[in-house]
ChimeraX commands (.cxc) that place a marker at each C-alpha (Angstrom):
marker #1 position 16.34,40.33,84.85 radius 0.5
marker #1 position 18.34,43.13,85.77 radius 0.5
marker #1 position 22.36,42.33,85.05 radius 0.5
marker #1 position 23.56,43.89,87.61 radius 0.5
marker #1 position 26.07,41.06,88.43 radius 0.5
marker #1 position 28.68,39.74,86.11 radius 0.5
marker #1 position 28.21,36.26,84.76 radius 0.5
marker #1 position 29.80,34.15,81.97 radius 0.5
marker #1 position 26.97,33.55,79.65 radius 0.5
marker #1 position 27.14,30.64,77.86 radius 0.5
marker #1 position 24.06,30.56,75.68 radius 0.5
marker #1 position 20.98,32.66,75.29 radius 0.5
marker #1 position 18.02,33.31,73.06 radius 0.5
marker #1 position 14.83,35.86,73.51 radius 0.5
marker #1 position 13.24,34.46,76.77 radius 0.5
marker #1 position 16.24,32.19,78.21 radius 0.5
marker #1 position 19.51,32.61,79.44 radius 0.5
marker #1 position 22.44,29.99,80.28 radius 0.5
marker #1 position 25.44,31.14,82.34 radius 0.5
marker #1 position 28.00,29.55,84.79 radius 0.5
marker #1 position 27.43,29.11,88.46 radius 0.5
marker #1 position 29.44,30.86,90.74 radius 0.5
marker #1 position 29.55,27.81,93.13 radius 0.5
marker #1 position 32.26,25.76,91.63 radius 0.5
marker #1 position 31.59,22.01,93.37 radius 0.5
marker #1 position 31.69,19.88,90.09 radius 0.5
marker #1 position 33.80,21.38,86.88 radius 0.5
marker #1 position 29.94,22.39,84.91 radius 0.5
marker #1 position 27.79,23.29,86.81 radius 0.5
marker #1 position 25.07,25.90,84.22 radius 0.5
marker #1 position 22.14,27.51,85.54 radius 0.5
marker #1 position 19.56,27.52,82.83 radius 0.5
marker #1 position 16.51,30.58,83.45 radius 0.5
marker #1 position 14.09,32.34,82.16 radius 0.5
marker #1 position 14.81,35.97,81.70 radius 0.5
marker #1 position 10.78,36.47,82.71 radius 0.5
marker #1 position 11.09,36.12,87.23 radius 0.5
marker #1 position 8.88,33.33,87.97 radius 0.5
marker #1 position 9.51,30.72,91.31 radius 0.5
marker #1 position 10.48,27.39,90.81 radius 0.5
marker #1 position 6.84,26.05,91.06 radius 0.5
marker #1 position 5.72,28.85,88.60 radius 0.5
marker #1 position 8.63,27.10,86.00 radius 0.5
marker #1 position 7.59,23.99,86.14 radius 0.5
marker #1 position 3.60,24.96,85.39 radius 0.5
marker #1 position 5.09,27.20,82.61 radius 0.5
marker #1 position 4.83,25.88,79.30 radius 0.5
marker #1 position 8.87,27.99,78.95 radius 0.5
marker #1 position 9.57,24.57,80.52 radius 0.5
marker #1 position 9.85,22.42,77.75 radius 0.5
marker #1 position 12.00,24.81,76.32 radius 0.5
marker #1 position 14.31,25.16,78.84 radius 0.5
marker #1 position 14.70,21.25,79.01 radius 0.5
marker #1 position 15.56,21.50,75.10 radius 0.5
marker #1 position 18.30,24.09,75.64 radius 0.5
marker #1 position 19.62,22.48,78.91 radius 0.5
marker #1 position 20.24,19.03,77.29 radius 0.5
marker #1 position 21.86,20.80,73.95 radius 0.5
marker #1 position 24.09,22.58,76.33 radius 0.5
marker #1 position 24.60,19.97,78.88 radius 0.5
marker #1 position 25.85,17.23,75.82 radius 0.5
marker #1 position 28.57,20.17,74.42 radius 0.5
marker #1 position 29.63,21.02,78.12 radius 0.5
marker #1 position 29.38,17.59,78.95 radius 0.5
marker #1 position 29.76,14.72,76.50 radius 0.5
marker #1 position 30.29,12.29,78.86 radius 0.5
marker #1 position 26.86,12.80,80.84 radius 0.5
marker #1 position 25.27,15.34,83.46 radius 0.5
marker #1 position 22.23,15.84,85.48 radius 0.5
marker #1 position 19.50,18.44,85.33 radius 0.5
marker #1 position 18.61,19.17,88.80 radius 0.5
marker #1 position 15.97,21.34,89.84 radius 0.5
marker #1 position 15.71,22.41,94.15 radius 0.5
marker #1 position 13.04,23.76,95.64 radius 0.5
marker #1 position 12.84,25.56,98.55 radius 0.5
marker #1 position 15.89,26.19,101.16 radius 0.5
marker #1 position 16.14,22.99,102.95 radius 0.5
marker #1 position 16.38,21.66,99.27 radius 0.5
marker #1 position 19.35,24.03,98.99 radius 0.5
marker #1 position 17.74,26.82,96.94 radius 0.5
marker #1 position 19.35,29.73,97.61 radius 0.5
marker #1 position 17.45,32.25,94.35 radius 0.5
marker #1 position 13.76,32.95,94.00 radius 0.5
marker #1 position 14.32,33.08,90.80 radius 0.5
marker #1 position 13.30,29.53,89.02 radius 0.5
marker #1 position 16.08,28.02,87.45 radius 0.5
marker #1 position 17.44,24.64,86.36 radius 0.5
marker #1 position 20.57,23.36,87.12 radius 0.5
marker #1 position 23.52,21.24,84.42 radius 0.5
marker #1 position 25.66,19.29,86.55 radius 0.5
marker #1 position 28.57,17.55,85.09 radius 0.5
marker #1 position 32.24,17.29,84.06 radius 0.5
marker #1 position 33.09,14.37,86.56 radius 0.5
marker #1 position 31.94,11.21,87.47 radius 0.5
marker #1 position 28.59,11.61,89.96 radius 0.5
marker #1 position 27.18,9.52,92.87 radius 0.5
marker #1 position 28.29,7.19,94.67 radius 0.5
marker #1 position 28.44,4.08,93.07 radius 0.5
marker #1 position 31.13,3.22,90.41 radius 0.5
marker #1 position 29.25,0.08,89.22 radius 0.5
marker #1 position 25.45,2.27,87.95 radius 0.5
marker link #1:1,2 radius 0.2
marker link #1:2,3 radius 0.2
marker link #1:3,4 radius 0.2
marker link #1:4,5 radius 0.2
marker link #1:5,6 radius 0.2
marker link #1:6,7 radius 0.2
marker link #1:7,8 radius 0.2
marker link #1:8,9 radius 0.2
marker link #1:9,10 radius 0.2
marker link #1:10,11 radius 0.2
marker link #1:11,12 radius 0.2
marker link #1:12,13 radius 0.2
marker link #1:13,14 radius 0.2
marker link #1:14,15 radius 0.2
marker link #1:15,16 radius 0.2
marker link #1:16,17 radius 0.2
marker link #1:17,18 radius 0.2
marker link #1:18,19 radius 0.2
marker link #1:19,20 radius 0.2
marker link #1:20,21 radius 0.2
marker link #1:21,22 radius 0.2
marker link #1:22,23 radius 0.2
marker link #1:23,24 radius 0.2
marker link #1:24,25 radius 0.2
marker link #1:25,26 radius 0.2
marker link #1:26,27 radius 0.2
marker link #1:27,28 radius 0.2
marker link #1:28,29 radius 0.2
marker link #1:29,30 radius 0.2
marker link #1:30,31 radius 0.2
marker link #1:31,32 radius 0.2
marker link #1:32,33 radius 0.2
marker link #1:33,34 radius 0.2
marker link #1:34,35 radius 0.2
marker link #1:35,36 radius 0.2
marker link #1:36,37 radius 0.2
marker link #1:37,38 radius 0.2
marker link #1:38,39 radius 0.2
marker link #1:39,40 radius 0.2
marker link #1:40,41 radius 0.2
marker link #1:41,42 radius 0.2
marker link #1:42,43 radius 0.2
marker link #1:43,44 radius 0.2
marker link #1:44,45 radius 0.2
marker link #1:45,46 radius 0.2
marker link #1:46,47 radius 0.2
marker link #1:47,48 radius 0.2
marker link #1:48,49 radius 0.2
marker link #1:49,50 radius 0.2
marker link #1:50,51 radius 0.2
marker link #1:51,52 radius 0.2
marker link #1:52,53 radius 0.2
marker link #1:53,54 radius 0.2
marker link #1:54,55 radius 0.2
marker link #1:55,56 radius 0.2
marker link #1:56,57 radius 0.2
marker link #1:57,58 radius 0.2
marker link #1:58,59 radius 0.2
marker link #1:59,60 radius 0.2
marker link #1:60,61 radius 0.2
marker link #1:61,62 radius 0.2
marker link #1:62,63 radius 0.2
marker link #1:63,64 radius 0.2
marker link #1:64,65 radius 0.2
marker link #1:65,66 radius 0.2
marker link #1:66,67 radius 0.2
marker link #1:67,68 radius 0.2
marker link #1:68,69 radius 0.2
marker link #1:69,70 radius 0.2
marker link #1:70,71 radius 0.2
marker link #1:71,72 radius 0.2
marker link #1:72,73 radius 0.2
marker link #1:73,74 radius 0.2
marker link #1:74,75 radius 0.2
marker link #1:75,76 radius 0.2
marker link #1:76,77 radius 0.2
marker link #1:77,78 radius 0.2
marker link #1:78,79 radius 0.2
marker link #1:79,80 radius 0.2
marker link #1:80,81 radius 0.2
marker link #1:81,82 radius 0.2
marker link #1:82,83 radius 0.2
marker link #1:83,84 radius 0.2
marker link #1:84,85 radius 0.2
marker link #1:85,86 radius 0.2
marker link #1:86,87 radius 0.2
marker link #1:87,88 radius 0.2
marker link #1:88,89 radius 0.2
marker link #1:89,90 radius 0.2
marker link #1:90,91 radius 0.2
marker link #1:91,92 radius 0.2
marker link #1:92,93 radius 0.2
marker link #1:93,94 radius 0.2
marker link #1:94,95 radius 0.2
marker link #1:95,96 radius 0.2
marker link #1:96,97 radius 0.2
marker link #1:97,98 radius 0.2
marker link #1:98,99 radius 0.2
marker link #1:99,100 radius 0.2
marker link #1:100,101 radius 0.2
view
């Protein structure tokens, strides 16, 4: 991780970082990653994984009391635009579709 560009870091410990997204689509919307580069298949075979889930739902229920989602893309047509494996907090707003679920 080299910190070359500025971010608003929300949270952060030894081996994972938590900072705001630059794309601004719902009101939270976190990346959660691990300061060691890995791909998105190499996170989720990485035993940093179940740590990451810890922090993102700690982080997710301050920044989001009412609910979120932890999303997770992989590859571009799944609209992952960084190599570098990360997991998404998306909340702030009522998601989907249906009003009634």
């Amino acid at each position: 991780m080299t910190g070359r560009e500025p971010a608003e870091i929300i949270y952060e410990e030894e081996d994972i970082l938590v900072f705001r997204n630059l794309l601004r689509w719902v009101p939270v919307m976190l990346l959660v990653i691990p300061k060691a580069h890995m791909s998105q298949a190499q996170l989720w075979s990485d035993p940093i994984l179940a740590k990451i889930g810890r922090v993102a739902v700690d982080v997710g229920a301050v920044h989001c009391p009412e609910g979120f989602r932890l999303l997770s893309n992989f590859g571009w047509h799944a609209m992952q635009s960084q190599p570098h494996g990360h997991l998404h907090i998306v909340g702030g707003t009522r998601l989907g579709r249906y009003a009634s679920g």
